[in-house]
MARZAPA-208394 format. One line per field, with one value per residue (C-alpha): x, y, z; chain; residue in three letters. Coordinates in Angstrom, 2 decimals. Each point is the difference from the previous one (the first is absolute). Example, Ala and Ser with C-alpha at 12.3 -4.5 7.8 and 13.67 -1.06 7.14 Angstrom:
east <- 12.30/1.37
north <- -4.50/3.44
up <- 7.80/-0.66
ch <- A/A
aa <- ala/ser
This chain:
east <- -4.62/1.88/3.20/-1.67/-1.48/3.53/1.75/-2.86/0.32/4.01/0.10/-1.14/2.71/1.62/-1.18/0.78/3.68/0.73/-1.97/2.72/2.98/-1.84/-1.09/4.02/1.55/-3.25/1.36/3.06/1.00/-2.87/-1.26/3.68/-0.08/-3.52/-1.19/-2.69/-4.08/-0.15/-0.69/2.96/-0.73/2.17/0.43/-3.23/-1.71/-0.69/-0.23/2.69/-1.27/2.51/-0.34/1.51/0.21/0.40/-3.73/-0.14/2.90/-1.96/-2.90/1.90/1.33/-2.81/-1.68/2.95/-0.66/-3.04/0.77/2.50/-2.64/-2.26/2.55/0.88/-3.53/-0.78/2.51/-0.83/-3.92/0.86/0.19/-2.76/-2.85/-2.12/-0.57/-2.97/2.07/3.18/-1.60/-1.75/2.95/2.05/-2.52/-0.30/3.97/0.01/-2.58/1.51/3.36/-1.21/-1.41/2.90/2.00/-2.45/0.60/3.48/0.01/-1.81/2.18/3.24/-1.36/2.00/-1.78
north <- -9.78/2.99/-1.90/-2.81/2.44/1.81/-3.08/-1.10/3.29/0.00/-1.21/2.74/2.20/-1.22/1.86/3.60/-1.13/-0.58/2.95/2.79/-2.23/-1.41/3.35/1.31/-3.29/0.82/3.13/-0.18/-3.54/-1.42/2.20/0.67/-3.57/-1.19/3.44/1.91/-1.24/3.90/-0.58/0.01/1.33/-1.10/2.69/-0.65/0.61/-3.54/-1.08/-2.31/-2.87/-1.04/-3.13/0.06/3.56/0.78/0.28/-3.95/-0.62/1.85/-1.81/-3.11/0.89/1.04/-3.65/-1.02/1.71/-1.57/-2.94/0.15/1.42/-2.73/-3.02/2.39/0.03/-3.50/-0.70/2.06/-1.08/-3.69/0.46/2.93/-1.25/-2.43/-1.92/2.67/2.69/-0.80/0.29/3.36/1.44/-1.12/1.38/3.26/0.16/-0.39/1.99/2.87/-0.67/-0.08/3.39/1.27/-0.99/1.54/3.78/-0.96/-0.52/2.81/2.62/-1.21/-0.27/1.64/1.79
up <- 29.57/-1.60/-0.06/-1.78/-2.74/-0.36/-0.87/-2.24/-1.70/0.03/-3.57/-1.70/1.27/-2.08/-2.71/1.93/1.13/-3.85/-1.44/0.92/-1.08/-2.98/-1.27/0.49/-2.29/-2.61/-0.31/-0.36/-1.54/-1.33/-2.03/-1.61/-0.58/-1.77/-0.64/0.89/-1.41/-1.75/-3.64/-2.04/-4.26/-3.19/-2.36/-1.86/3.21/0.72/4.09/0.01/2.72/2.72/1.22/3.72/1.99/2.94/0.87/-1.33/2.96/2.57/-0.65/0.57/2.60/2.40/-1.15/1.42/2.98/0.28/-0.03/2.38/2.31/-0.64/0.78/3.34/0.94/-0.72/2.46/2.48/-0.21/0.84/3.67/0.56/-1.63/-1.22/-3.17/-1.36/1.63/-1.80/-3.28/-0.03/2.12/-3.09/-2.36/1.59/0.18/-3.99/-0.44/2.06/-1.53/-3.69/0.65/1.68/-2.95/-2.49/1.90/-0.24/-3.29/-1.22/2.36/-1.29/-3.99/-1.89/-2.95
ch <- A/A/A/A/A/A/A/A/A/A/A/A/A/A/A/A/A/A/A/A/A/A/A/A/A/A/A/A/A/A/A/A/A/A/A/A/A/A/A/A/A/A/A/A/A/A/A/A/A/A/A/A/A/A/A/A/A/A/A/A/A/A/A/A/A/A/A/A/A/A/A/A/A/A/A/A/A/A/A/A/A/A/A/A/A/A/A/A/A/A/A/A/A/A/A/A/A/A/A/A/A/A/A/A/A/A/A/A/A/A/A
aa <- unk/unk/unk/unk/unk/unk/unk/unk/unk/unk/unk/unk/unk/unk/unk/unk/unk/unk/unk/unk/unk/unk/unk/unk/unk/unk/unk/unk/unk/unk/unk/unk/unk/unk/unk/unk/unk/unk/unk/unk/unk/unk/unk/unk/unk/unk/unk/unk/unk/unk/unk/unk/unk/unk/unk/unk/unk/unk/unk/unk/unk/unk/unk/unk/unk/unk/unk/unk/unk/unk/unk/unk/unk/unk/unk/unk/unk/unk/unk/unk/unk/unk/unk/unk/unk/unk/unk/unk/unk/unk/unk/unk/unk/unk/unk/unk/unk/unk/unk/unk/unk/unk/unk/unk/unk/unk/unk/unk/unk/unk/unk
């Protein structure tokens, strides 16, 4: 029974394998690359809007994640359980994933 809940639970490990590395390449590339989501001014004093930062990529990404997770787990579910089963194992996995991504998000915002 605790082998079967592991391996239902092995796609959101995902998410924790890929936060170290993730956080590393945010770091150091990404952010060189689309810029940070700080406010930037003119010389007037005006906010001058970027349209894609780095927060806008890590956002993406994590969805990504996600759904990764989700097509892992939809697999997995086919030969462990049952029709009704299936589903809210599937919900709960994007519910826990979309919430994992969230905490994600908001840890690696940059301000």
């Amino acid at each position: 029974m605790a082998k079967k809940i592991l391996r239902l639970a092995a796609p959101l490990f995902l998410f924790f394998l890929l936060f170290v590395p993730y956080s590393y390449v945010n770091e150091k590339y990404i952010v060189e690359w689309f810029g940070c989501g700080c406010p930037k001014t003119d010389a007037a004093g005006n906010i001058i809007h970027s349209y894609f930062n780095a927060n806008d990529f890590t956002l993406l990404f994590w969805l990504f994640i996600t759904l990764c997770t989700l097509v892992v787990a939809f697999f997995l579910s086919k030969g462990v359980l049952k029709k009704w089963g299936r589903a809210a194992y599937l919900f709960a996995i994007l519910i826990l994933s979309l919430g994992i991504t969230y905490n994600f998000y908001q840890l690696l915002m940059w301000n």
